[in-house]
gemmi code that builds the backbone of each chain (N, CA, C; Angstrom):
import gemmi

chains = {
    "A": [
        ("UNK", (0.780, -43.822, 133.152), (0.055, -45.045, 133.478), (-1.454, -44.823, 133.545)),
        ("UNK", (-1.474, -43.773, 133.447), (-3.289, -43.307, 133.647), (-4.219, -44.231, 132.178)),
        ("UNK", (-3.342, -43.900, 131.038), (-3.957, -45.061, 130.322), (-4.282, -46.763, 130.446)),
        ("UNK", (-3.419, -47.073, 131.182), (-3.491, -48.569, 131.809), (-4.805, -48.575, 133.010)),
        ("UNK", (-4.694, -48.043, 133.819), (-5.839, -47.328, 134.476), (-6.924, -47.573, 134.153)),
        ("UNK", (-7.280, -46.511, 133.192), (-8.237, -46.185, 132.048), (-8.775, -47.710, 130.962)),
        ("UNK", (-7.756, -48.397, 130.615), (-8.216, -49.193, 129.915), (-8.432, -50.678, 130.669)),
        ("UNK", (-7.769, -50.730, 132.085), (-8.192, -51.648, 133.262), (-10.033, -51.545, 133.912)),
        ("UNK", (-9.815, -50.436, 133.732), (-11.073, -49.939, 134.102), (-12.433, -50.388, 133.317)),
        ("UNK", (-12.247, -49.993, 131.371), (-12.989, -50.471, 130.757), (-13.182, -51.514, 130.370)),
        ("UNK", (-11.743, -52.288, 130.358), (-11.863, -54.306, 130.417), (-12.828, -54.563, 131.281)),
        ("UNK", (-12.488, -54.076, 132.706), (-13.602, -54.678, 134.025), (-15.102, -54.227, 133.697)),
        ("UNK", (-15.326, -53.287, 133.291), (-16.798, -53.023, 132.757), (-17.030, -54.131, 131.390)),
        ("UNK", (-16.647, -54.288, 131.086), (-17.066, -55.397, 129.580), (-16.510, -56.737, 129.888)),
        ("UNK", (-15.706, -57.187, 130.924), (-15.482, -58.777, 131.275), (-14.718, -58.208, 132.705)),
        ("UNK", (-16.204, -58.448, 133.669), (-15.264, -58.350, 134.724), (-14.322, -59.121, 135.602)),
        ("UNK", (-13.705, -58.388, 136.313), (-12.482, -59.533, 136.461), (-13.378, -60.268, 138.265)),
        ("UNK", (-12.438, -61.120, 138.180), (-12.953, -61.802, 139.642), (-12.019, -61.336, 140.362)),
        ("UNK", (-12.986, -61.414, 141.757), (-12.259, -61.192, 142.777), (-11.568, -61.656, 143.990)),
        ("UNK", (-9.934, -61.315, 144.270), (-9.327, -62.053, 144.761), (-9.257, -60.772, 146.242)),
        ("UNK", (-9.263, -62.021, 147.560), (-9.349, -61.241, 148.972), (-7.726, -60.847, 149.594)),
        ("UNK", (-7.105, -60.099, 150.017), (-6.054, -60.242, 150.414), (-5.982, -59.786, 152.281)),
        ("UNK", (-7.409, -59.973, 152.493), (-7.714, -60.265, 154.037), (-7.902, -61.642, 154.581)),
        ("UNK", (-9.017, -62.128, 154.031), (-9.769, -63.356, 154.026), (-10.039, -64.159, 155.168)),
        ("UNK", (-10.202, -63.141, 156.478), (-10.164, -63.698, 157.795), (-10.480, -62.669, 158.650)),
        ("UNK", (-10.653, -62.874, 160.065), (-11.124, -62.257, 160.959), (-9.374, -61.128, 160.979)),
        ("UNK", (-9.340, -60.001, 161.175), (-8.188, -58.779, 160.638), (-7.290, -59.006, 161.834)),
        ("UNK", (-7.079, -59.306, 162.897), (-5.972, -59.580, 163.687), (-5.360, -60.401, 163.806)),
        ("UNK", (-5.777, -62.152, 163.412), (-5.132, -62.908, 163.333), (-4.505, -63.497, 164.183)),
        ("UNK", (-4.594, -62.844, 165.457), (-4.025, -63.015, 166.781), (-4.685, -64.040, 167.551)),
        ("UNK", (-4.011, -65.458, 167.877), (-4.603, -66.003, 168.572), (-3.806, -66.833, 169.831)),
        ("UNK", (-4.039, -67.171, 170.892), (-3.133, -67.660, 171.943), (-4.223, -68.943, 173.033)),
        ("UNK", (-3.788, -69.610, 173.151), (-4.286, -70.783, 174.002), (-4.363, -70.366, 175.495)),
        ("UNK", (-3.640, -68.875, 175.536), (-4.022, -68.475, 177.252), (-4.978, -68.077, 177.497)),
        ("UNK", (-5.798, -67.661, 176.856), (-7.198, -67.151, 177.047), (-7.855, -67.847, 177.399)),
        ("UNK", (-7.815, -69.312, 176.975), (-8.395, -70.533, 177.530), (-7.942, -70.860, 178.458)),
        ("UNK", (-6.788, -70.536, 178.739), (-5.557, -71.177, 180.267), (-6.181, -70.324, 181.396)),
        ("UNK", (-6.527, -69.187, 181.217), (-6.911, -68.056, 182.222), (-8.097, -68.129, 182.755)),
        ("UNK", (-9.073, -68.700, 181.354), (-10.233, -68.647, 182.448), (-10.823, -70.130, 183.112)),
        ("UNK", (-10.018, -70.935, 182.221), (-9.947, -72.248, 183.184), (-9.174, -71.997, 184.421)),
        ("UNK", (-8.455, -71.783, 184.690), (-7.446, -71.187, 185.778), (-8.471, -70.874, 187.010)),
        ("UNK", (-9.458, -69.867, 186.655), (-10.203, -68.866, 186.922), (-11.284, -70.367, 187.749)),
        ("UNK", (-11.870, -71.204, 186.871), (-12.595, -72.208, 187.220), (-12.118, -72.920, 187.942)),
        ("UNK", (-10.879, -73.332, 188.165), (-10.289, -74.032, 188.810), (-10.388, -73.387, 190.684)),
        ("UNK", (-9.885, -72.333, 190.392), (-9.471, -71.603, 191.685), (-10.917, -71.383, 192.142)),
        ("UNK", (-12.363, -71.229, 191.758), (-13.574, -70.470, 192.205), (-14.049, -71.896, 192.561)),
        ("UNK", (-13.587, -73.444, 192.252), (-14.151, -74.482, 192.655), (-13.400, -74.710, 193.814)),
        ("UNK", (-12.016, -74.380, 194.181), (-10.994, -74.687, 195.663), (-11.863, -73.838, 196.296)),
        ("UNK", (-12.375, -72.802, 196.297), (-12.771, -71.834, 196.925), (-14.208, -72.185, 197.317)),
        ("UNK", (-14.700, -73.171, 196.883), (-16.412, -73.056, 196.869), (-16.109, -74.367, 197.734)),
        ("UNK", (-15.089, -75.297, 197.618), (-14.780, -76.474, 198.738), (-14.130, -75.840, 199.803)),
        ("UNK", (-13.280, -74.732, 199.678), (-12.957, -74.474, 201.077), (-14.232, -73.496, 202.134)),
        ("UNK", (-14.910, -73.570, 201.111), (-16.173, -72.041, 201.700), (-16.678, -72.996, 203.626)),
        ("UNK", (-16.399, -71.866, 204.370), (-17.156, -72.280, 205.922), (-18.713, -71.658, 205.765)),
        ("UNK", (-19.878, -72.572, 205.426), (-21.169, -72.381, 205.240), (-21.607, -71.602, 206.745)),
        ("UNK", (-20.973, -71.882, 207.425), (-21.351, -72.059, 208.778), (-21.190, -70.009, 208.756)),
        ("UNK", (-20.218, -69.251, 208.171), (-20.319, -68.116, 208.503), (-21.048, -67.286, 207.968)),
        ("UNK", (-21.364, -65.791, 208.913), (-22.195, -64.438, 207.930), (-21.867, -64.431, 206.420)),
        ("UNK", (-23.033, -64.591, 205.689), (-22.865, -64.041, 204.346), (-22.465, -65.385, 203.425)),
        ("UNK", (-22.066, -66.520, 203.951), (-21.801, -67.485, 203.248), (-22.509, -67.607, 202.091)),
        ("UNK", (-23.668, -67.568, 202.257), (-24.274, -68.085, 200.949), (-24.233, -67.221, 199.818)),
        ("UNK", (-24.469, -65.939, 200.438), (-24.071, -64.825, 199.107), (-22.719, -65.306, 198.557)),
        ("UNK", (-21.652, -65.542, 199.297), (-20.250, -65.646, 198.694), (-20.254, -66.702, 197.948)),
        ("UNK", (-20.929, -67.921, 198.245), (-21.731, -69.415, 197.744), (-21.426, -69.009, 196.211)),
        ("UNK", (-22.978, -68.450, 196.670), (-23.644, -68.240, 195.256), (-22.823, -67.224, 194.177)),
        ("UNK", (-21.712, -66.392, 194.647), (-21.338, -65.513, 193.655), (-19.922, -66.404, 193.139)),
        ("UNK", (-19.324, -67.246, 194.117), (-18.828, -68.132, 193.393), (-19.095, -68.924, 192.475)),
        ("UNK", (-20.598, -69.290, 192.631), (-20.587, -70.174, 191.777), (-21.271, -69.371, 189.942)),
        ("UNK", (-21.653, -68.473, 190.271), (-21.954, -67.803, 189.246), (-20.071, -67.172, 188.387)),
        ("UNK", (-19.292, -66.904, 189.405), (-17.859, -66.749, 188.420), (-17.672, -68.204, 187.606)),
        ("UNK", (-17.708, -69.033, 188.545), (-17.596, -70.384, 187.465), (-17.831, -70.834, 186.550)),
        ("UNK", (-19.337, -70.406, 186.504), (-20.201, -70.595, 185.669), (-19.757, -69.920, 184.342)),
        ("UNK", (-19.587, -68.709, 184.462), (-19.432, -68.168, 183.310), (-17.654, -68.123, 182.942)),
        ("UNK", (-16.671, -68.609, 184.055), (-15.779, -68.548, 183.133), (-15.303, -69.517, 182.792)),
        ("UNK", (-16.204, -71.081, 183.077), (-16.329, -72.424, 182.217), (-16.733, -71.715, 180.882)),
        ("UNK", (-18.221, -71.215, 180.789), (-18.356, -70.886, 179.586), (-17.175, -70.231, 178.451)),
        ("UNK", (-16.728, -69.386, 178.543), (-15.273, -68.218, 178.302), (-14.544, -69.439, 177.983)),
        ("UNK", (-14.193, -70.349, 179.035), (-13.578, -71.338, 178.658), (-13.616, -72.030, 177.002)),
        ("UNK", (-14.705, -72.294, 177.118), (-15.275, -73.388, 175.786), (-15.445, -72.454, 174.924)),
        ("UNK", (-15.651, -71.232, 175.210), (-15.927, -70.099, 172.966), (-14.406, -70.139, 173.282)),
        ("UNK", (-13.235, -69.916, 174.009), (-12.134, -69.389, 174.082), (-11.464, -70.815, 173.008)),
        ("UNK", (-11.795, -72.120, 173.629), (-11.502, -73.008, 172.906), (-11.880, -73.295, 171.401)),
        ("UNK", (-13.291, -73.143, 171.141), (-13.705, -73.097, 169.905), (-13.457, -72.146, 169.331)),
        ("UNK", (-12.754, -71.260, 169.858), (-12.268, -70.165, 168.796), (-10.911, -70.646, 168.446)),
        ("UNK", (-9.952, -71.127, 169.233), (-8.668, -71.460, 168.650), (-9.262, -72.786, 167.600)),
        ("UNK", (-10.034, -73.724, 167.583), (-10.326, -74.775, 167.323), (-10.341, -74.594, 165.659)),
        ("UNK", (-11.759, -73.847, 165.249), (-12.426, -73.405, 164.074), (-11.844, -72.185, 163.604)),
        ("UNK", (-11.024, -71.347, 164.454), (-10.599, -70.154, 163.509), (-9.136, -70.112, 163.322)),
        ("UNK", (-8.289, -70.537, 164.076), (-6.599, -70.962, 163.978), (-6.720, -72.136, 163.612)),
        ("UNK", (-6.778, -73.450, 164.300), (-6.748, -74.690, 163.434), (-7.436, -74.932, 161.814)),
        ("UNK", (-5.930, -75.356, 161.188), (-6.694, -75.581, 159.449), (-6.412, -76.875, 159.443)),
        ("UNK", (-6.874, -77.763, 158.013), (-6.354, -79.018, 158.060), (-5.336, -79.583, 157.974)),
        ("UNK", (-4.192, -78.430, 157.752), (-3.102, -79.115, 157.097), (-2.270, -79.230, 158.720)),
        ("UNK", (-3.224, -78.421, 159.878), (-2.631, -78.956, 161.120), (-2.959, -80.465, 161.642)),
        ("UNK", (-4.027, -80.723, 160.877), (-4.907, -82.188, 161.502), (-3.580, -83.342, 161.175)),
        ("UNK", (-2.770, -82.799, 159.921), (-1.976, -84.261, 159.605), (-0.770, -84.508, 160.679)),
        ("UNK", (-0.607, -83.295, 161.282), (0.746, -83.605, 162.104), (-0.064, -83.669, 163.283)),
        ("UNK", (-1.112, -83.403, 163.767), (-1.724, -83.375, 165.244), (-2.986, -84.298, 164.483)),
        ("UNK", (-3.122, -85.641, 164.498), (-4.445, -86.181, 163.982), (-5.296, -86.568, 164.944)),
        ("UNK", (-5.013, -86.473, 166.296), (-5.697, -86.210, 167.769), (-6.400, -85.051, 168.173)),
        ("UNK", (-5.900, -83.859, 166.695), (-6.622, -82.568, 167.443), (-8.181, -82.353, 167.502)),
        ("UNK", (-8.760, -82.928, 166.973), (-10.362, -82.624, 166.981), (-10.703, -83.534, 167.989)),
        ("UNK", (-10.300, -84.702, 168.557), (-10.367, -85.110, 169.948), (-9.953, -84.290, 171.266)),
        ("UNK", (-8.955, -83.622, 171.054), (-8.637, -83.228, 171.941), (-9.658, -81.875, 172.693)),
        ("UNK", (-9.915, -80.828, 171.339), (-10.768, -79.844, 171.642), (-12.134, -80.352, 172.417)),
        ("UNK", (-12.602, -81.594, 171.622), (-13.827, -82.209, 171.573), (-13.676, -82.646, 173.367)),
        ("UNK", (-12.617, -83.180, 173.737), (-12.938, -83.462, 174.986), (-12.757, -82.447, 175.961)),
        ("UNK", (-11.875, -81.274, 175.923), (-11.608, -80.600, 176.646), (-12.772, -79.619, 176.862)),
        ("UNK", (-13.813, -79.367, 175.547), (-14.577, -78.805, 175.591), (-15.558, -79.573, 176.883)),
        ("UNK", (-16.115, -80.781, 176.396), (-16.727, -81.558, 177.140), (-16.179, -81.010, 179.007)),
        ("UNK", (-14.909, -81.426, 179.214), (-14.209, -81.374, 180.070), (-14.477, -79.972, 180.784)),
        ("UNK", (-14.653, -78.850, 179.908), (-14.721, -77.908, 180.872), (-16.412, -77.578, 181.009)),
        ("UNK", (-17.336, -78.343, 180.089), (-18.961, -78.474, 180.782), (-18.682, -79.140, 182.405)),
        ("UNK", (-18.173, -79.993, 182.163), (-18.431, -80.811, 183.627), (-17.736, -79.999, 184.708)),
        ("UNK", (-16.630, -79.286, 184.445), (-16.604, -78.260, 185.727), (-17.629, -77.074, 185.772)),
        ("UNK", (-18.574, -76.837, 184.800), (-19.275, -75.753, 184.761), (-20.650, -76.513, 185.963)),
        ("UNK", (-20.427, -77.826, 186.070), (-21.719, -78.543, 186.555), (-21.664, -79.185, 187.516)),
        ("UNK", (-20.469, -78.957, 188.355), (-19.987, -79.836, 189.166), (-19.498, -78.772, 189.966)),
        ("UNK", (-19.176, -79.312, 191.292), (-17.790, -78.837, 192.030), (-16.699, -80.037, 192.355)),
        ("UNK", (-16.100, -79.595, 191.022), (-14.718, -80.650, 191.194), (-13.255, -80.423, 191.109)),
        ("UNK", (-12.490, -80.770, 191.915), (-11.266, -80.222, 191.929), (-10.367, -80.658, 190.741)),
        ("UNK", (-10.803, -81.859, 190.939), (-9.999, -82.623, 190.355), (-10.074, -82.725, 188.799)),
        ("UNK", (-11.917, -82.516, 188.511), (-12.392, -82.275, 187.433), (-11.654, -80.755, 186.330)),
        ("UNK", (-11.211, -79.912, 187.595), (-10.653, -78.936, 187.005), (-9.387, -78.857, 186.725)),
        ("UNK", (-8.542, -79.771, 186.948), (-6.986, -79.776, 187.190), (-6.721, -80.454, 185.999)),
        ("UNK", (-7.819, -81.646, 185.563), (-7.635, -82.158, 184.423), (-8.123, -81.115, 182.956)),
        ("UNK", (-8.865, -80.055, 183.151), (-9.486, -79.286, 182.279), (-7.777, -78.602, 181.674)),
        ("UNK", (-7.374, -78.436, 183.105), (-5.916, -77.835, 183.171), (-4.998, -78.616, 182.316)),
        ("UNK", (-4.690, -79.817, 182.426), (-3.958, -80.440, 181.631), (-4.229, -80.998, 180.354)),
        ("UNK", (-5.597, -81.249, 179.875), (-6.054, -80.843, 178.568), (-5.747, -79.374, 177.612)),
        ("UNK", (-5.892, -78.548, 178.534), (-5.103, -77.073, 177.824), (-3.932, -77.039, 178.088)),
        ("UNK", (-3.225, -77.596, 179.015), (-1.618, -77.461, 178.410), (-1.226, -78.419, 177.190)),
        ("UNK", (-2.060, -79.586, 176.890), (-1.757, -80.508, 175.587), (-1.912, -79.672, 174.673)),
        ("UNK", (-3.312, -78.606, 174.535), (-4.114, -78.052, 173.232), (-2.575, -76.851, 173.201)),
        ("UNK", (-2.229, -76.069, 174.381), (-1.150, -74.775, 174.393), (0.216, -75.562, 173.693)),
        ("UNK", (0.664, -76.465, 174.336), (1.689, -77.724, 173.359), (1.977, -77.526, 171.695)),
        ("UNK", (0.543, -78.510, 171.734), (0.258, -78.205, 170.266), (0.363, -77.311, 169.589)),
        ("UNK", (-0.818, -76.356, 169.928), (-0.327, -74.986, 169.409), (0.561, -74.288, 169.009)),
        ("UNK", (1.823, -74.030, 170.133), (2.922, -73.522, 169.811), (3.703, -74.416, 168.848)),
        ("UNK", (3.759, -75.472, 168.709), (4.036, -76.665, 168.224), (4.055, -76.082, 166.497)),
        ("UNK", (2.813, -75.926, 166.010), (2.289, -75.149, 165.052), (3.273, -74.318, 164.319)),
        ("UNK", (3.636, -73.393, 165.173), (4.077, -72.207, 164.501), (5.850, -72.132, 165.276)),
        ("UNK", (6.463, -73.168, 165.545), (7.294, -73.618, 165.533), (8.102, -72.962, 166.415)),
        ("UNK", (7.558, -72.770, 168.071), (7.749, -72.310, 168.863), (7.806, -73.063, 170.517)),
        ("UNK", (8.377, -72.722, 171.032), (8.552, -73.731, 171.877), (8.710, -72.807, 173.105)),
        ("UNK", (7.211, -72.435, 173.676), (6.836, -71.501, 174.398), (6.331, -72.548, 176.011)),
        ("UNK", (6.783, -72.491, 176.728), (6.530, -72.781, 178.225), (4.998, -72.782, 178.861)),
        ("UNK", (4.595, -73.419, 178.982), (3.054, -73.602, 179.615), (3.086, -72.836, 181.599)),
        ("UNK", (2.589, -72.166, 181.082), (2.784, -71.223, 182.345), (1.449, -70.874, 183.158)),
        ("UNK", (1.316, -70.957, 184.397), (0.066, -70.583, 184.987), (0.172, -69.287, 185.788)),
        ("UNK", (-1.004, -68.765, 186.204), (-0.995, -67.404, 186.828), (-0.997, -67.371, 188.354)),
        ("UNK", (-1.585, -68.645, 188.886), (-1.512, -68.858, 190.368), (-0.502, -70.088, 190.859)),
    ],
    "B": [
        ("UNK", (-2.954, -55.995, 152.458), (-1.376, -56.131, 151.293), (-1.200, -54.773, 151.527)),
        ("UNK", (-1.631, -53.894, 152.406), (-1.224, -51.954, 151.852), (-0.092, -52.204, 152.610)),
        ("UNK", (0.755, -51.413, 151.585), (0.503, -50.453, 150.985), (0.705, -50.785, 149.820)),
        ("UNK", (0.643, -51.880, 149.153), (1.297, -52.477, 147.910), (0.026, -52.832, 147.478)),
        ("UNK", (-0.978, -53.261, 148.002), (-3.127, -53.264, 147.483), (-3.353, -52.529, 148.396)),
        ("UNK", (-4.720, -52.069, 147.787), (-5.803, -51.622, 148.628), (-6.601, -52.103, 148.318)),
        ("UNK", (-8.366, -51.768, 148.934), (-9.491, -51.884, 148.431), (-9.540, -52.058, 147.057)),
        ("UNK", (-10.099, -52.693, 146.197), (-10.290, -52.524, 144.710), (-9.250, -52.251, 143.843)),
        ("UNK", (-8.205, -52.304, 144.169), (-6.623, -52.513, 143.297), (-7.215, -53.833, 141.842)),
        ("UNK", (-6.668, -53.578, 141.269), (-6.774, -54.068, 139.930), (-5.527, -54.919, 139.720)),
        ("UNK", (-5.209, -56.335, 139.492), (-4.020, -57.227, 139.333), (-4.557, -57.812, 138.391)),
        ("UNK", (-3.234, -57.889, 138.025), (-3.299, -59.010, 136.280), (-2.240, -60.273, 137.280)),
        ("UNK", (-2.741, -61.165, 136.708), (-1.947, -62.397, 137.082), (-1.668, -63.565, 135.750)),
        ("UNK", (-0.452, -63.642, 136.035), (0.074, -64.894, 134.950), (-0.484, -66.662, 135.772)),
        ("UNK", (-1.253, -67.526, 135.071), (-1.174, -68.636, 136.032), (-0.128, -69.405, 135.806)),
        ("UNK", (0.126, -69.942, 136.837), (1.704, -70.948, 136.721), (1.746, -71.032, 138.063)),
        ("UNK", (2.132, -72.796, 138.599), (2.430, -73.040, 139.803), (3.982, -73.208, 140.858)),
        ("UNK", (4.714, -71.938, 139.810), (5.772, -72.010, 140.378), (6.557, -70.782, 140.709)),
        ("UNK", (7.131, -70.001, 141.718), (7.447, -68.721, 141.705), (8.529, -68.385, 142.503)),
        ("UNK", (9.034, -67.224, 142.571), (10.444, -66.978, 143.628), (9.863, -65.942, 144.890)),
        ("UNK", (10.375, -66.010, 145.663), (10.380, -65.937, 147.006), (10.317, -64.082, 146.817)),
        ("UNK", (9.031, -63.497, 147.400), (9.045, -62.133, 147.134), (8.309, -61.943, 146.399)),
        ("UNK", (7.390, -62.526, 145.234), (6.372, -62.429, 144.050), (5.314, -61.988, 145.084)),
        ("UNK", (4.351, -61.679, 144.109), (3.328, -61.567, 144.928), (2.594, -62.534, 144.335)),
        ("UNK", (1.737, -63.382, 144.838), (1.127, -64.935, 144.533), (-0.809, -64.368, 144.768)),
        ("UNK", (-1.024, -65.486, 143.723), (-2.573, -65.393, 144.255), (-2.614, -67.131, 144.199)),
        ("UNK", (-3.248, -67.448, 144.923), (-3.522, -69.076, 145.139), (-5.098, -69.385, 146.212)),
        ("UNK", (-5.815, -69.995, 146.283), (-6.982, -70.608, 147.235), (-6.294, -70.652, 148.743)),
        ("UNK", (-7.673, -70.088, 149.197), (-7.414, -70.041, 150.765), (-7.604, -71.252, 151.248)),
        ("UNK", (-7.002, -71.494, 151.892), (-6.672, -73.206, 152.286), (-7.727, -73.971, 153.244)),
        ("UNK", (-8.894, -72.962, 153.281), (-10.439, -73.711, 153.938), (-11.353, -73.076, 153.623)),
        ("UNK", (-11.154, -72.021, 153.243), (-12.288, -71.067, 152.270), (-12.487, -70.824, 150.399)),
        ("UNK", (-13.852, -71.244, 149.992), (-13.848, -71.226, 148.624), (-13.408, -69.583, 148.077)),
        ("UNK", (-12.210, -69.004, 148.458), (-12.302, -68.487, 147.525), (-10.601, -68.056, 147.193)),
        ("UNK", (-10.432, -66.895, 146.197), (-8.959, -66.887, 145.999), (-8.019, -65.636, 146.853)),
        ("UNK", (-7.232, -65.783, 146.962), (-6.105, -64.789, 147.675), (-5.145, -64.506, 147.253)),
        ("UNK", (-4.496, -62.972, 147.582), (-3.409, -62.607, 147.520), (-2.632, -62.093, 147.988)),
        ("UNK", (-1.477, -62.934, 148.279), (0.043, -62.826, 149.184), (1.155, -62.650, 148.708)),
        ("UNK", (2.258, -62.295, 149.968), (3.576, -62.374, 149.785), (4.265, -63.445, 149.404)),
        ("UNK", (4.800, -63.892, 148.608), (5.505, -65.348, 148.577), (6.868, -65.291, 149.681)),
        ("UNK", (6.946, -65.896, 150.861), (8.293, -65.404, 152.063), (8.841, -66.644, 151.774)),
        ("UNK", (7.983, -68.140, 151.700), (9.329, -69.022, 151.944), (9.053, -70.134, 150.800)),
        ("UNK", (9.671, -70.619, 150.601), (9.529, -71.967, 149.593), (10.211, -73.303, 150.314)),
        ("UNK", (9.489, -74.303, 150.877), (9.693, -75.234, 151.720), (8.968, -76.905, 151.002)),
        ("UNK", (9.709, -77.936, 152.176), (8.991, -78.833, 151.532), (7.571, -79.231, 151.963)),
        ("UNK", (6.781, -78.579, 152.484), (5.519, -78.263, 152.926), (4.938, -77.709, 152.112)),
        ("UNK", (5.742, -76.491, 151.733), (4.619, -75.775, 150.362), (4.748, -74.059, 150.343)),
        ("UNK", (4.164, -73.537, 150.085), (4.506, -71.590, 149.448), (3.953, -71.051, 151.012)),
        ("UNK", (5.345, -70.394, 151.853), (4.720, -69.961, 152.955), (4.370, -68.672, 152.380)),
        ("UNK", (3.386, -67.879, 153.020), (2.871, -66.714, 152.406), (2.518, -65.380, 153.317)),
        ("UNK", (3.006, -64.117, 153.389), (3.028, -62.862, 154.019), (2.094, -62.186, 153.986)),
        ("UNK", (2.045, -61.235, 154.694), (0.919, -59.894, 154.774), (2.348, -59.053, 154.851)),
        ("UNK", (1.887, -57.592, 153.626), (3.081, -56.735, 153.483), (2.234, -55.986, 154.780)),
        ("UNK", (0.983, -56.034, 155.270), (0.768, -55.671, 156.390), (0.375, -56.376, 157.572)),
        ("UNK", (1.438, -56.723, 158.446), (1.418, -58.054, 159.082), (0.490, -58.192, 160.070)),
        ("UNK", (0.737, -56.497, 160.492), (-0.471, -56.438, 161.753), (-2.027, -56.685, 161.318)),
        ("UNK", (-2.162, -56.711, 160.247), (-4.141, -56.629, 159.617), (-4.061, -58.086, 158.964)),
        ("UNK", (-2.787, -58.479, 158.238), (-3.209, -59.462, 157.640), (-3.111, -61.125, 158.089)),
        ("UNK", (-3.925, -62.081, 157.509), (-4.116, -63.431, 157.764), (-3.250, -63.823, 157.039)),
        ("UNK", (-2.263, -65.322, 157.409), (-1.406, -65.615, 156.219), (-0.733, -67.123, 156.359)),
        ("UNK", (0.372, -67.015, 156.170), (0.898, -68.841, 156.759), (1.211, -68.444, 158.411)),
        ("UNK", (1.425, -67.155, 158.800), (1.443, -67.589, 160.610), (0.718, -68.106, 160.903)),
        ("UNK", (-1.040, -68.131, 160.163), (-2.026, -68.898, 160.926), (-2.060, -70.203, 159.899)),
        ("UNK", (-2.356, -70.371, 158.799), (-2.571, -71.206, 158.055), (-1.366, -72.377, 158.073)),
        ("UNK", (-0.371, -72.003, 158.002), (0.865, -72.935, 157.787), (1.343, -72.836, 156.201)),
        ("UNK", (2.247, -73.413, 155.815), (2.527, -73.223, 154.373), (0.905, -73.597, 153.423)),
        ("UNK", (1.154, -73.205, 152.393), (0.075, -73.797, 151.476), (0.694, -74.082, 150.178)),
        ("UNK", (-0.492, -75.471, 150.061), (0.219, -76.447, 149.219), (0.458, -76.302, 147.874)),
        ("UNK", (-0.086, -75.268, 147.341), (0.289, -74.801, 145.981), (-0.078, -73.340, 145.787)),
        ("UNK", (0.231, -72.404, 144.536), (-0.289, -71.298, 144.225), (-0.680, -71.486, 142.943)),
        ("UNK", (-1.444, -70.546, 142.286), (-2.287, -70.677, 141.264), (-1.684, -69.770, 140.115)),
        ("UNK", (-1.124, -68.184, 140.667), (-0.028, -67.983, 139.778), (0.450, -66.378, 140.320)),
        ("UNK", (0.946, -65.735, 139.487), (2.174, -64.651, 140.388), (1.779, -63.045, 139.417)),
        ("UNK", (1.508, -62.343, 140.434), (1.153, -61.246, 139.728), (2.244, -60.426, 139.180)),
        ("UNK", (1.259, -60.367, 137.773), (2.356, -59.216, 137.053), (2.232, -57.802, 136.962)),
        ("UNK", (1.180, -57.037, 136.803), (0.492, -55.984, 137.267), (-0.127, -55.506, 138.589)),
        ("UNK", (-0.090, -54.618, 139.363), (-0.979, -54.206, 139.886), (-1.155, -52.932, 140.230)),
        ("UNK", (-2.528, -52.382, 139.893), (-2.752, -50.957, 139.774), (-3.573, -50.467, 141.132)),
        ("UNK", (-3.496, -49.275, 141.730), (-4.035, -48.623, 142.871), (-5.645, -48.291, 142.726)),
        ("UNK", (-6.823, -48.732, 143.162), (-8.210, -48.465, 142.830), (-8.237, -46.665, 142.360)),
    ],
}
model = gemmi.Model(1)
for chain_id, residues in chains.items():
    chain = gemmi.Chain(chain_id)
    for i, (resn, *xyz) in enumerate(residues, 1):
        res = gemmi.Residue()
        res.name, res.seqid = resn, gemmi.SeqId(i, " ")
        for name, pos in zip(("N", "CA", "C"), xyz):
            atom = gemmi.Atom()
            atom.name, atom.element = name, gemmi.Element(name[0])
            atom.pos, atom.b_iso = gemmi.Position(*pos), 0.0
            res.add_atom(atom)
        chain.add_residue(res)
    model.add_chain(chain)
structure = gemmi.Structure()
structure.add_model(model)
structure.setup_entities()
């Protein structure tokens, strides 16, 4: 076969061939809606915590303030966690059976700014049930029928 | 595709939009301009579901979903 080789070789030098990818994506492919469940989770629980906080004791405000800095950033975590399932797992040919899905991201994203800006309980419980619709879906997808599960 | 491609593997392809289950297929990535090449695993009424002979590295219909056509089925392919 070394001649096939050989004469593959010199075709591609005098008409080269095009090239076809047999990666064509980020190499793990691995993607899951808990990552988003976890650190909303995470937001949820650091806002009960920032309403149950007694101002009144030593150190309060440090604890205040370091709560509210976990929030902060794992609202953020929240929303790339989402736009990553959004733009890198969602294709179009999911939009025809889910034609709500670019609403849904679109609000949940929204949804988890306003707990990043707020202290709301309630604001977060719904962030919560926006990602069990998007985790739904998802599994939905790949034709699995996986349980929406929380950590606390 | 390793161990069956690597890097710079050389394929000849026949075009034709129709094939059996196990070919190896080249067809358009179903949101990216450009072309690919897969396992052919299922033939459905959705369309050519498509494999990674290396499942752990590769992108394929687990994420994409079936795709709606292929472009055609390789007949050659040589090791870079």
């Amino acid at each position: 076969m070394k001649i096939v080789d050989f004469a593959l070789r010199k075709l591609n030098q005098v008409s080269p061939a095009d090239t076809v990818s047999a990666h064509c994506d980020g190499p793990c492919g691995v993607y899951d809606p808990a990552s988003a469940r976890i650190a909303a989770e995470a937001v949820l629980s650091m806002t009960k915590k920032l309403v149950d906080l007694d101002m009144s004791t030593d150190g309060a405000h440090n604890t205040y303030i370091r709560y509210v800095a976990i929030k902060e950033e794992q609202a953020t975590i929240t929303k790339n966690e989402l736009m990553i399932l959004w733009h890198d797992y969602f294709k179009p040919e999911h939009l025809e059976a889910h034609p709500d899905l670019h609403n849904m991201f679109w609000m949940a994203a929204k949804q988890a700014s306003k707990c990043k800006t707020s202290v709301d309980v309630a604001a977060c419980e719904e962030l919560m049930t926006q990602i069990e619709a998007i985790h739904n879906m998802f599994w939905s997808t790949k034709g699995k029928d996986v349980p929406f599960a929380t950590a606390s | 595709m390793e161990p069956t491609l690597v890097d710079g593997s050389f394929i000849l392809y026949r075009k034709q939009t129709t094939a059996k289950v196990g070919d190896l297929v080249v067809a358009n990535h179903p949101s990216q301009d450009m072309l690919i090449v897969k396992r052919l695993s299922d033939i459905g009424k959705q369309g050519f579901s498509v494999s990674s002979d290396n499942p752990a590295q590769g992108t394929d219909s687990r994420t994409w979903g079936p795709l709606r056509e292929i472009v055609g089925v390789v007949t050659l392919h040589r090791g870079a």
